[in-house]
DODREN-747339 format. One record per residue (C-alpha): residue in three letters; residue number from 1; y, x, z. Coordinates in nm, 2 decimals. Each point is the difference from the previous one (the first is absolute). Example, Ala and Ser with C-alpha at 12.3 -4.5 7.8 and 13.67 -1.06 7.14 Angstrom:
<atoms>
+---------+-----+--------+--------+--------+
! residuo ! num !  north !   east !     up !
+---------+-----+--------+--------+--------+
!     ALA !   1 !  -0.45 !   1.23 !   0.78 !
!     SER !   2 !   0.34 !   0.14 !  -0.07 !
+---------+-----+--------+--------+--------+
</atoms>
This chain:
<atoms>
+---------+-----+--------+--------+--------+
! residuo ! num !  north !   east !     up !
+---------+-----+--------+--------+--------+
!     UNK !   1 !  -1.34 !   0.74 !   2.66 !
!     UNK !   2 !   0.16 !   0.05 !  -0.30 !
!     UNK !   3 !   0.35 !  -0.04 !   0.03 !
!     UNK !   4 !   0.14 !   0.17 !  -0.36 !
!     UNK !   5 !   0.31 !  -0.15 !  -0.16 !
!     UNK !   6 !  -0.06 !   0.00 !  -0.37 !
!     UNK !   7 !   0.32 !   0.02 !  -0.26 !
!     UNK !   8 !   0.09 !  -0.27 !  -0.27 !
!     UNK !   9 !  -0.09 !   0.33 !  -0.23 !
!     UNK !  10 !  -0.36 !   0.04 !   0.23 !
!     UNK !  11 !  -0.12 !  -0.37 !  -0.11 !
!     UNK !  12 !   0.13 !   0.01 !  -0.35 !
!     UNK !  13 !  -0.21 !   0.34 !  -0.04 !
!     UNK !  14 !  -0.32 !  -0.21 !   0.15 !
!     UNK !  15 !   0.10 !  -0.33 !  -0.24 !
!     UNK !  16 !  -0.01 !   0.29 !  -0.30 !
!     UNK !  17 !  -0.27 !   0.24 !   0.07 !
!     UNK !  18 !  -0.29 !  -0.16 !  -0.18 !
!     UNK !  19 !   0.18 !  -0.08 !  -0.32 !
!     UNK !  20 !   0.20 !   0.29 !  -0.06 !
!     UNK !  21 !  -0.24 !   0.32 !   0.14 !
!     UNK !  22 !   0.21 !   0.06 !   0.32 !
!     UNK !  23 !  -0.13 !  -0.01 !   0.40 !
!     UNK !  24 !  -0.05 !  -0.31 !   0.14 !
!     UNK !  25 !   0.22 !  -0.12 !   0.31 !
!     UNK !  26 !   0.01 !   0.26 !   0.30 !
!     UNK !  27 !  -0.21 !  -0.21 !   0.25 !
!     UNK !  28 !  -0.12 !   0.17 !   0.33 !
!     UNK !  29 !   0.19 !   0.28 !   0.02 !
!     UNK !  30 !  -0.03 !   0.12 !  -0.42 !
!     UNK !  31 !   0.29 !   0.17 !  -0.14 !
!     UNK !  32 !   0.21 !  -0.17 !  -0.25 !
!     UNK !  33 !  -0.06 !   0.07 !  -0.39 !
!     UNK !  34 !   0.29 !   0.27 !  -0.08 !
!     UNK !  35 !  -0.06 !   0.16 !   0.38 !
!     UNK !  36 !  -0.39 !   0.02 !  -0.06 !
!     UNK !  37 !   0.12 !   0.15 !  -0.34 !
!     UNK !  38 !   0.17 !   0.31 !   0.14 !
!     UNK !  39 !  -0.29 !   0.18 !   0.20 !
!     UNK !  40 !  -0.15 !   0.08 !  -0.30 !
!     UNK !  41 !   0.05 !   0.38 !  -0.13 !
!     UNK !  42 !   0.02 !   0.05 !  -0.40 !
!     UNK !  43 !  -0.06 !   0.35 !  -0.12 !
!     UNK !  44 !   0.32 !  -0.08 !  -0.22 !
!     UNK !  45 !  -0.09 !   0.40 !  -0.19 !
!     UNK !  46 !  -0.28 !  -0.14 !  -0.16 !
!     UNK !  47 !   0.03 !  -0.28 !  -0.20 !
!     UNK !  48 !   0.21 !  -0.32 !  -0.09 !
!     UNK !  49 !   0.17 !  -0.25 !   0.21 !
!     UNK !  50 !   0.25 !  -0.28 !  -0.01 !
!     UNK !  51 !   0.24 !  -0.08 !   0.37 !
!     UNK !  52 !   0.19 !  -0.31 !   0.03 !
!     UNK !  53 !   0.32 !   0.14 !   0.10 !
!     UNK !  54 !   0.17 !  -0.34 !   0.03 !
!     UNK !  55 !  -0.15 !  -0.31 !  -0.10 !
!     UNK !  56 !   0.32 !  -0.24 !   0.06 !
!     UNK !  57 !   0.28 !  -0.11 !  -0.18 !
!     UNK !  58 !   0.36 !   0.06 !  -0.05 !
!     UNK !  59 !   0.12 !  -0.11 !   0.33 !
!     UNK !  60 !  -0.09 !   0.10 !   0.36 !
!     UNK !  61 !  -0.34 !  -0.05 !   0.16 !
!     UNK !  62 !  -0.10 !   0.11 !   0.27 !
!     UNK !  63 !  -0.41 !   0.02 !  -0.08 !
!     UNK !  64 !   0.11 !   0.11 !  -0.35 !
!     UNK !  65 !   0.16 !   0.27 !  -0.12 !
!     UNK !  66 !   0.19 !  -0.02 !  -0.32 !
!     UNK !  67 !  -0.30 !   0.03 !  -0.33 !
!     UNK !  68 !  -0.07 !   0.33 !  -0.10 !
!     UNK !  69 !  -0.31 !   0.25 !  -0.02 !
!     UNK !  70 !  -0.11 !   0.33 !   0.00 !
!     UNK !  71 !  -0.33 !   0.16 !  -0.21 !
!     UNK !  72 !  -0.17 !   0.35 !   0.10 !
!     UNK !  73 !  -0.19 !   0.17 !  -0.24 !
!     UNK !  74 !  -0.18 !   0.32 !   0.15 !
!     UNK !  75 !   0.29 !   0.03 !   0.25 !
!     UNK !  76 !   0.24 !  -0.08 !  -0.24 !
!     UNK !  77 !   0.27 !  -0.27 !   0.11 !
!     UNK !  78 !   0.20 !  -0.21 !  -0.20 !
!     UNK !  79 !   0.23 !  -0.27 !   0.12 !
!     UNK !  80 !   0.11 !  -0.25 !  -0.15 !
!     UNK !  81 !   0.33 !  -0.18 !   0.16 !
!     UNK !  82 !   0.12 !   0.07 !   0.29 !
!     UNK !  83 !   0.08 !  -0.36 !   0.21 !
!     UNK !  84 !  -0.03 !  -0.09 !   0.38 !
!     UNK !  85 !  -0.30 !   0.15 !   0.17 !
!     UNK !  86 !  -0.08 !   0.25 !  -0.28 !
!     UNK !  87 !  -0.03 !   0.32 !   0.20 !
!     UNK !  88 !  -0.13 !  -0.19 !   0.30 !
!     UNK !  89 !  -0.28 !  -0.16 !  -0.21 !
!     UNK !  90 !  -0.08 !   0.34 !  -0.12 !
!     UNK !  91 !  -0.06 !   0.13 !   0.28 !
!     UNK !  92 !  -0.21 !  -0.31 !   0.15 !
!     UNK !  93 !  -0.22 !   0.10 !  -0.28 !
!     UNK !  94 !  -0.03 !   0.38 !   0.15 !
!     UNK !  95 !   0.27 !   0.14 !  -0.26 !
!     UNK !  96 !   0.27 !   0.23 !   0.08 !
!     UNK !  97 !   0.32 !  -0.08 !  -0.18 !
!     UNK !  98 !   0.12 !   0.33 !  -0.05 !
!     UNK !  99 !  -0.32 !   0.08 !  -0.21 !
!     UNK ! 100 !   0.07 !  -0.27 !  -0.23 !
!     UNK ! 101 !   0.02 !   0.16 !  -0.39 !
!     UNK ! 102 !   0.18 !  -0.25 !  -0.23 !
!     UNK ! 103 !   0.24 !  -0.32 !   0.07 !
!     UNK ! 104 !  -0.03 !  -0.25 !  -0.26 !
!     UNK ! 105 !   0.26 !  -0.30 !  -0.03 !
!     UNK ! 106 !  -0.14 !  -0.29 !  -0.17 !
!     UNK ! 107 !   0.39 !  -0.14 !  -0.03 !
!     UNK ! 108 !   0.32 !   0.01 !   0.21 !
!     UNK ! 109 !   0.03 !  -0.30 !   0.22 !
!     UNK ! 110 !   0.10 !   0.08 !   0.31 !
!     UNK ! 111 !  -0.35 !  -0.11 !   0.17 !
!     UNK ! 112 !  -0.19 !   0.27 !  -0.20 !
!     UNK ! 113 !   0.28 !   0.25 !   0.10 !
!     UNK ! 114 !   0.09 !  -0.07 !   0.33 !
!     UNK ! 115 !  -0.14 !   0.32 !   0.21 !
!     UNK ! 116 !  -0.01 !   0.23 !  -0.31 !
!     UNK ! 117 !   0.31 !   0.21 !   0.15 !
!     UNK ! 118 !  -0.20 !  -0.02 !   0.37 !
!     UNK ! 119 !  -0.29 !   0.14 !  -0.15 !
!     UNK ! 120 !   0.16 !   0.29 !  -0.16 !
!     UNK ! 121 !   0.20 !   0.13 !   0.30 !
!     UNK ! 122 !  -0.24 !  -0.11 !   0.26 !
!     UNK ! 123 !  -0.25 !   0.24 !  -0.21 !
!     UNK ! 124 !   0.25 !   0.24 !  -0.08 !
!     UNK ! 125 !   0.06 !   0.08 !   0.36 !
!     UNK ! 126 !  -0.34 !  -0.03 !   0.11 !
!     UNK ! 127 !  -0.07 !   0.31 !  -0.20 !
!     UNK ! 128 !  -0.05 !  -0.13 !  -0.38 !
!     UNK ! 129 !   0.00 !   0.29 !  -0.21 !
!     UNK ! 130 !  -0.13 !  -0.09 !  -0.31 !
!     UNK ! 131 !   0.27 !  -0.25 !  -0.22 !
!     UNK ! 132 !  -0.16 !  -0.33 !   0.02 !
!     UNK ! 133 !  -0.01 !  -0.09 !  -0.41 !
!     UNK ! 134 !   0.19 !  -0.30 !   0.01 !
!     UNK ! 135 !  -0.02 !  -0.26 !  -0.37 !
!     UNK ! 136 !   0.10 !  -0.32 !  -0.07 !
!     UNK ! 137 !   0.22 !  -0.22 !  -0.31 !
!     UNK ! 138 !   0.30 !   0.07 !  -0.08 !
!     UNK ! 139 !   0.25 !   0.03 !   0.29 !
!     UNK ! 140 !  -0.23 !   0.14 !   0.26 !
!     UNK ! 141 !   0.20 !   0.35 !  -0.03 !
!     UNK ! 142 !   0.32 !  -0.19 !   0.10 !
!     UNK ! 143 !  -0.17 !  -0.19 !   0.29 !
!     UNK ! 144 !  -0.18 !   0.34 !   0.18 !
!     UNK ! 145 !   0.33 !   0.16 !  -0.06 !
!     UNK ! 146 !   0.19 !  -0.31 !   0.17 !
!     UNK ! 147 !  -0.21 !  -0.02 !   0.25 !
!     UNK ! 148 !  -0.05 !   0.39 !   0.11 !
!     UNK ! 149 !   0.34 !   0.10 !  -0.13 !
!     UNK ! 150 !   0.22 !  -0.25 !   0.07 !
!     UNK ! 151 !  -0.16 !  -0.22 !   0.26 !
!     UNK ! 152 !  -0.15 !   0.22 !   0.20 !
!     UNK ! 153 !   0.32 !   0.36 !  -0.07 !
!     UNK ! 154 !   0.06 !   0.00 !   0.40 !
!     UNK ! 155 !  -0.39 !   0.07 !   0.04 !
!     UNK ! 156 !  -0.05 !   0.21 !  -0.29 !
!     UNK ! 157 !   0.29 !   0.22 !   0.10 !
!     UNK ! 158 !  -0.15 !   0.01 !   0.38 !
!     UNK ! 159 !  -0.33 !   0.10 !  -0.07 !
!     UNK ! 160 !   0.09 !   0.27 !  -0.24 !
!     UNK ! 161 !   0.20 !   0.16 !   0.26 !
!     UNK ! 162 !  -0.25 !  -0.11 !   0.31 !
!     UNK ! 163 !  -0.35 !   0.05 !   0.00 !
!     UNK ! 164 !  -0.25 !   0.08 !   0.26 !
!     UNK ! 165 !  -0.39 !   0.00 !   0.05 !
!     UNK ! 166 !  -0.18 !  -0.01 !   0.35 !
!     UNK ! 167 !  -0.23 !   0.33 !   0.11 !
!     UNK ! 168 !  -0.18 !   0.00 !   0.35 !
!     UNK ! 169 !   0.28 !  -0.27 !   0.09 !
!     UNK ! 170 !   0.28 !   0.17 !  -0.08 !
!     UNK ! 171 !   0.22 !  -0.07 !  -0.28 !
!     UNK ! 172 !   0.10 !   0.26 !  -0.22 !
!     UNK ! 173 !   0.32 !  -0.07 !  -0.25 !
!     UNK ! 174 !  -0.11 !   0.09 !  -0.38 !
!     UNK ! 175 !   0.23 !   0.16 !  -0.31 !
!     UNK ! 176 !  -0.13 !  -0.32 !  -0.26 !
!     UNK ! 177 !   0.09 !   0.25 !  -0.27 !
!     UNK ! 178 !  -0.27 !   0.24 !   0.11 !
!     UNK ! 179 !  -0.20 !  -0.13 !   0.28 !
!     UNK ! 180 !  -0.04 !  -0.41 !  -0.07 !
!     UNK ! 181 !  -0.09 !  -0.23 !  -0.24 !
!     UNK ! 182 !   0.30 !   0.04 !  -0.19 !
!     UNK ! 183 !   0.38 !  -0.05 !   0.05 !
!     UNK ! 184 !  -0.04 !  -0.39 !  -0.19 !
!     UNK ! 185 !  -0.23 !  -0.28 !  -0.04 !
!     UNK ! 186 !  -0.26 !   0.13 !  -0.23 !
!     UNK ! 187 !  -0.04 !  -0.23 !  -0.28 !
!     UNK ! 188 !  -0.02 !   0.08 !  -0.38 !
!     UNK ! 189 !   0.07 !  -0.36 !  -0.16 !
!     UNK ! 190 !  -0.06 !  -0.10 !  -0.37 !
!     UNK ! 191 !   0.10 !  -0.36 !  -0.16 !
!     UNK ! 192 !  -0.29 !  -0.11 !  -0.21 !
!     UNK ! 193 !  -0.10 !  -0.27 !  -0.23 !
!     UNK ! 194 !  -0.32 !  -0.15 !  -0.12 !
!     UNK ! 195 !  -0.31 !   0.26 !  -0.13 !
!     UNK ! 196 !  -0.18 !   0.26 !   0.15 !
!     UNK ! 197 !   0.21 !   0.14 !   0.35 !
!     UNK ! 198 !  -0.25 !   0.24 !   0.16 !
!     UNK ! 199 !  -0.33 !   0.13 !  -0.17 !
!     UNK ! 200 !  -0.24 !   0.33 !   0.16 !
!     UNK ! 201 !  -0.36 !   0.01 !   0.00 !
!     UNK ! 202 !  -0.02 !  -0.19 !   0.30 !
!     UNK ! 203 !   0.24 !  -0.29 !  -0.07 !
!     UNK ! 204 !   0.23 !  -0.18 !  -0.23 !
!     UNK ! 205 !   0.27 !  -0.27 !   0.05 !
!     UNK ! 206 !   0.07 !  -0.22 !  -0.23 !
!     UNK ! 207 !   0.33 !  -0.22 !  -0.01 !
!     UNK ! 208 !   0.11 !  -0.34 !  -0.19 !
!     UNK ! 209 !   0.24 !  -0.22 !   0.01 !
!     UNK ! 210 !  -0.02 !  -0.36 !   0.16 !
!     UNK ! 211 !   0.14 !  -0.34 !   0.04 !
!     UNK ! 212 !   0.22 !  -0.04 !   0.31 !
!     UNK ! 213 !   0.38 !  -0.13 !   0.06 !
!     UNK ! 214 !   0.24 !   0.12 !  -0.25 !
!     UNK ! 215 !  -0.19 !   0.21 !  -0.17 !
!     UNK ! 216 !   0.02 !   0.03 !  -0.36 !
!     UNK ! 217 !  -0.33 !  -0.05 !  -0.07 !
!     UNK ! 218 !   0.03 !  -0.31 !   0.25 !
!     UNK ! 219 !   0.36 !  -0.09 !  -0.20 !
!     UNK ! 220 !  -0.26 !  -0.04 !  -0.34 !
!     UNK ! 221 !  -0.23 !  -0.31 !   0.20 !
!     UNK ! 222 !   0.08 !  -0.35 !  -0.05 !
!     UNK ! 223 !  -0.03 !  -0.01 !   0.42 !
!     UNK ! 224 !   0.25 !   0.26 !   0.03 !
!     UNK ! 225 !   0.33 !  -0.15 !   0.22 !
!     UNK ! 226 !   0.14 !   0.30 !   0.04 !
!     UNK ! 227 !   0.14 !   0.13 !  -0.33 !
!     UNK ! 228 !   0.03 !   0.41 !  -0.10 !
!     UNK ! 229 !   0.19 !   0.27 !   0.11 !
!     UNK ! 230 !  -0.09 !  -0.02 !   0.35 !
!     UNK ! 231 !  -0.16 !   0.31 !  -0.04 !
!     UNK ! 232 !  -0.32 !  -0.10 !   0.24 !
!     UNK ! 233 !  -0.22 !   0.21 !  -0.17 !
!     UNK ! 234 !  -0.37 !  -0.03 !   0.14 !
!     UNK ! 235 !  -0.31 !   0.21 !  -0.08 !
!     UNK ! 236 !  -0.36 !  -0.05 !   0.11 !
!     UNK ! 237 !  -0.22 !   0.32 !  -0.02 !
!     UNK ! 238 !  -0.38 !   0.07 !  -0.02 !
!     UNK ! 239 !  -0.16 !   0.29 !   0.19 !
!     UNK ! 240 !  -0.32 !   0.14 !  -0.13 !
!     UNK ! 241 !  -0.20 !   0.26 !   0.15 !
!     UNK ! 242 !  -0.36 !   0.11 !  -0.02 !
!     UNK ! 243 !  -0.10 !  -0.24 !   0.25 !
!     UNK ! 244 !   0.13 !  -0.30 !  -0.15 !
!     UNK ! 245 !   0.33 !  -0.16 !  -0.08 !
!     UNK ! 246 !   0.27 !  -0.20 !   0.16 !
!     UNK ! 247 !   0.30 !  -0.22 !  -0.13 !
!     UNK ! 248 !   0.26 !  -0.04 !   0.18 !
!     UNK ! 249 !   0.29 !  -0.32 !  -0.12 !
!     UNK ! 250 !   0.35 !   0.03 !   0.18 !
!     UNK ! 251 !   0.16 !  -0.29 !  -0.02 !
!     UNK ! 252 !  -0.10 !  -0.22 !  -0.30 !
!     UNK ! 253 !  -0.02 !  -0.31 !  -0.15 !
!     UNK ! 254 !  -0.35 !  -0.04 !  -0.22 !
!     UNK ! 255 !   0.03 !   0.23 !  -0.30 !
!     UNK ! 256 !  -0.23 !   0.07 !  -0.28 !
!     UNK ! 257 !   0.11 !   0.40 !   0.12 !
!     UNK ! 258 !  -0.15 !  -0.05 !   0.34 !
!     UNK ! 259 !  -0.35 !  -0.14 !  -0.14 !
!     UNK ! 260 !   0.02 !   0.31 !  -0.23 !
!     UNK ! 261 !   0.08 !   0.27 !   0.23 !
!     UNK ! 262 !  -0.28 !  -0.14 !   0.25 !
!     UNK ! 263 !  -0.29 !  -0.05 !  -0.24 !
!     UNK ! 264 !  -0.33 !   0.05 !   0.19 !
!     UNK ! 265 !   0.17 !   0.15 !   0.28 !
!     UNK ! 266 !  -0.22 !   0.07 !   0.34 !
!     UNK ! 267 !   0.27 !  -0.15 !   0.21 !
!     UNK ! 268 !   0.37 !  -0.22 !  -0.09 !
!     UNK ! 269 !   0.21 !   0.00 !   0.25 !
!     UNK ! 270 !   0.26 !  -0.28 !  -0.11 !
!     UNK ! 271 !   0.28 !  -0.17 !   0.13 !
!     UNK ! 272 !  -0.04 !  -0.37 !   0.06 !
!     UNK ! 273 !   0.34 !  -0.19 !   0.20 !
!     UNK ! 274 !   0.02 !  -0.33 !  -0.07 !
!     UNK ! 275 !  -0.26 !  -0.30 !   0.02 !
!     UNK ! 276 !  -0.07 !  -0.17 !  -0.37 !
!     UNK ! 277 !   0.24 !  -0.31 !   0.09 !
!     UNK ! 278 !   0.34 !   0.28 !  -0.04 !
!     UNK ! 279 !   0.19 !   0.02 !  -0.30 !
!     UNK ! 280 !   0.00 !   0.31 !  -0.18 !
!     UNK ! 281 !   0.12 !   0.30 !   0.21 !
!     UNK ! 282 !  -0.09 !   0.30 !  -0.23 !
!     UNK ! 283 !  -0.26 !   0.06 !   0.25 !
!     UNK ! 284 !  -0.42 !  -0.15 !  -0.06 !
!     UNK ! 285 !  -0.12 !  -0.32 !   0.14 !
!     UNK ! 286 !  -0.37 !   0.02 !   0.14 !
!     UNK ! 287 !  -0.14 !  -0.21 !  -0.27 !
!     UNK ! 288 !   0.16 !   0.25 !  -0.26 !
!     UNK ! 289 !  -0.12 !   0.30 !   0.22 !
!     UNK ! 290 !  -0.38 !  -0.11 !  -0.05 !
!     UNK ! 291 !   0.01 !  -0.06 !  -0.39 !
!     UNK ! 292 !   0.18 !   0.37 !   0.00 !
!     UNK ! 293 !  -0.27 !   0.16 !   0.22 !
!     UNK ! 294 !  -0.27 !  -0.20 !  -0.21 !
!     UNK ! 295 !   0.12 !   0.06 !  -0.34 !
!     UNK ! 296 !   0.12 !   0.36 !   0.10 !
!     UNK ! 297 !  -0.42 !   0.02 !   0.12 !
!     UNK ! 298 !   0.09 !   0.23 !   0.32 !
!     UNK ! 299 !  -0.25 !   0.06 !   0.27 !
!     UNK ! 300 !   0.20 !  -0.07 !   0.30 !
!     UNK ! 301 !   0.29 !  -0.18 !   0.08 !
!     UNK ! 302 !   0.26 !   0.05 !   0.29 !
!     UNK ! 303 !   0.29 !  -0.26 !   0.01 !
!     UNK ! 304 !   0.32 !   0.12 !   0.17 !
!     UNK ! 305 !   0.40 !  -0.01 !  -0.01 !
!     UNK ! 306 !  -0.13 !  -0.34 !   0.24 !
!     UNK ! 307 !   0.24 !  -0.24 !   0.16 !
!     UNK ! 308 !   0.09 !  -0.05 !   0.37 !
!     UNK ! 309 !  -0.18 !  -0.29 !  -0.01 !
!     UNK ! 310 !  -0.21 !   0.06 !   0.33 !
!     UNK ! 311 !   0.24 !   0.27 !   0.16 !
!     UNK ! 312 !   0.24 !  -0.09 !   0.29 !
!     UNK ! 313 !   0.20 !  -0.32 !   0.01 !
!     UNK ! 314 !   0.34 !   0.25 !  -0.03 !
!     UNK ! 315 !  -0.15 !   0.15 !  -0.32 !
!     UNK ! 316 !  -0.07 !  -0.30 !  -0.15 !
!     UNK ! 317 !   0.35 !  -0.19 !   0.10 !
!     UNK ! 318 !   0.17 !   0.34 !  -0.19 !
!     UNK ! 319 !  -0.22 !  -0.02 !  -0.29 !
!     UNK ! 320 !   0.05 !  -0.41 !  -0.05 !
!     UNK ! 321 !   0.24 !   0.01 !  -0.29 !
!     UNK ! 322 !  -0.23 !   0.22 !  -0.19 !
!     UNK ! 323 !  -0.38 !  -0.18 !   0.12 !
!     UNK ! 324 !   0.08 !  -0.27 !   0.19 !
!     UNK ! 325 !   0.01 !  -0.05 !   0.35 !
!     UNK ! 326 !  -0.29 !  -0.15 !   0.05 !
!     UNK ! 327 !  -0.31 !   0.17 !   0.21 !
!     UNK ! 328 !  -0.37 !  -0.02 !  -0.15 !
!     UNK ! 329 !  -0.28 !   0.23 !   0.16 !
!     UNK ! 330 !  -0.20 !  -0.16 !  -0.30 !
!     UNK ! 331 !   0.25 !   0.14 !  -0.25 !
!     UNK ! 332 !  -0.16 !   0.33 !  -0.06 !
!     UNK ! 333 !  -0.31 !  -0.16 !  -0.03 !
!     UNK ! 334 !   0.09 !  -0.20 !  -0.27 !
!     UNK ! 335 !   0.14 !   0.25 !  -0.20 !
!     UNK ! 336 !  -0.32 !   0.18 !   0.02 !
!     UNK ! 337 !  -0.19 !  -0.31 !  -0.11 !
!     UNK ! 338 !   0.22 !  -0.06 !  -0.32 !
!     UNK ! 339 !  -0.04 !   0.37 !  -0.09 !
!     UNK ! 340 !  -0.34 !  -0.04 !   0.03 !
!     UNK ! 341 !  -0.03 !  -0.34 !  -0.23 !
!     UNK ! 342 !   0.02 !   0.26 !  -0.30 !
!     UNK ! 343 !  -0.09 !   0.35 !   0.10 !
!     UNK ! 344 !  -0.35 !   0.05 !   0.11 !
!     UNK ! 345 !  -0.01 !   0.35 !   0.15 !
!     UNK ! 346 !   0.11 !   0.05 !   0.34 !
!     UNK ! 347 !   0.32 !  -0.10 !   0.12 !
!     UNK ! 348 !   0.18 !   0.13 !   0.35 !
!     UNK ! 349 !   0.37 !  -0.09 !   0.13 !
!     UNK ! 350 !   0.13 !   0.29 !   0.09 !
!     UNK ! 351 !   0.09 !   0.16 !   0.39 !
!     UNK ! 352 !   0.18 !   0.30 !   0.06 !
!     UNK ! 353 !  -0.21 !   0.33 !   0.05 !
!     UNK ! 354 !  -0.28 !  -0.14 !  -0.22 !
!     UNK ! 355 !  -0.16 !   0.25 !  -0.13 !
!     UNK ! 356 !  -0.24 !  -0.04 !  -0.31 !
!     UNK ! 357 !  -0.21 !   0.30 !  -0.16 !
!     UNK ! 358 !  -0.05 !  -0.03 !  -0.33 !
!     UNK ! 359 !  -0.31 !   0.06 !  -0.14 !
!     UNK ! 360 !  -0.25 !  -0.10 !   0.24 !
+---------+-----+--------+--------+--------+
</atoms>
């Protein structure tokens, strides 16, 4: 006899799976979607891929970790934000942290900065040599100095002075100067605006500006509620490789920039918070999302930066004053369906660890 328990998450994966091109429900004994997911090796050196680092929102989740994403190109890594669950969701995926190339900030909110300084020291000490290449808009030098520097002095200073590796399970005490990775978090960090940020023969990153809260491109919209100066700037970016092309959106309300920057792109990967009944948030309703995707005419779509909406009951009691406290399981499924009333191509609500190659 059969005697599985199956999660609230389990049967909403099972009520999804046919529409949106996931598994279906884990009956006798099958592994969940995002479990089943992880077995799988990808020969990350060759060729190009997209991870859901974090698929939720700005507040805790438990089965989400805060939206961001990484994309390998012929073992080149590029992350982009650093929220809850990043490095973890990296590593579901099969993807060492430490060998992680760029870090790209789509803005500063805290959600999409939260474990940046984590990620740098944990790395650091784990033997990172090579400075991660750190970009973002305006301010993200002050915030990776705030939060190595100034946040995190006591364990800068210690690990300078302390460092040790393990050999035949003994530890043996290291100069940093000399011997180790280096006597501080290595990070070279550049601000950045919209336009071309990195460009070899094997990629190039495109940046532009978008539409979310305060922003002053958000300050020029008659929606805007927020007003200027409150210096939120937010850029979306477009990866294209030899394999195919990905566009990534931050946080963003719709834009005329966004459908731009994605044109005929082999995957989007686009937030989507809110259902189509909220007032402007400088974030995209589904309904927006699918005229976007559509008149934008990319080949995949990935919704993410989702609600708690089906998470734990404590998740969604914190998260009430900004989605309401009301639990749907159906809720994902509807955003899916009023994405899908106006884009055509495939649509999938995004997990953490996902992985997508692009291409094939």
């Amino acid at each position: 006899m059969n005697n599985k328990k199956f999660s609230r998450r389990d049967i909403l994966r099972g009520f999804l799976g046919s529409s949106l091109g996931c598994f279906t429900i884990p009956l006798l004994g099958k592994l969940p979607c995002k479990q089943r997911n992880r077995p799988k090796s990808y020969d990350f050196d060759k060729g190009m891929y997209a991870i859901i680092t974090g698929s939720g929102s700005a507040m805790p989740d438990p089965e989400r970790g805060n939206a961001s994403a990484a994309v390998v190109i012929d073992g080149t890594i590029l992350q982009f934000d650093c929220g809850r669950k990043a490095m973890d969701n990296l590593m579901l995926a099969g993807i060492n942290p430490v060998n992680v190339d760029y870090i790209i900030f789509t803005h500063l909110h805290f959600d999409h900065i939260a474990t940046y300084d984590y990620f740098i020291v944990s790395s650091w000490i784990a033997g990172k040599k090579e400075p991660f290449k750190v970009f973002g808009p305006p301010g993200t030098t002050d915030m990776s100095n705030g939060a190595l520097f100034g946040k995190n002095k006591l364990n800068v200073k210690w690990w300078s002075k302390i460092r040790y590796r393990t050999v035949s399970g003994k530890r043996e005490y290291l100069q940093p100067e000399t011997e180790g990775p280096g006597n501080k978090p290595p990070v070279r960090v550049r601000d950045i605006d919209s336009g071309v940020i990195i460009e070899d023969k094997s990629l190039k990153v495109t940046a532009t500006e978008v539409n979310h809260w305060g922003s002053d491109l958000d300050a020029k919209t008659e929606a805007n509620h927020w007003g200027p100066g409150l210096g939120t700037k937010s850029l979306a970016y477009r990866i294209d490789s030899p394999y195919g092309s990905v566009a990534i959106s931050g946080d963003t309300g719709p834009t005329q920039n966004m459908i731009e920057l994605a044109k005929g792109a082999d995957l989007l990967i686009h937030e989507c918070v809110y259902p189509d009944d909220t007032q402007r948030t400088g974030h995209t309703h589904p309904t927006e999302l699918g005229k976007l995707a559509q008149e934008a005419q990319v080949k995949k779509l990935v919704a993410t930066h989702l609600g708690p909406f089906t998470s734990v009951e404590a998740a969604i009691e914190m998260s009430s004053p900004f989605y309401g406290s009301q639990q749907r399981l159906d809720m994902i499924a509807e955003f899916a369906s009023a994405i899908k009333r106006n884009y055509h191509g495939p649509v999938i609500m995004a997990e953490d660890a996902m992985v997508f190659e692009v291409g094939n």
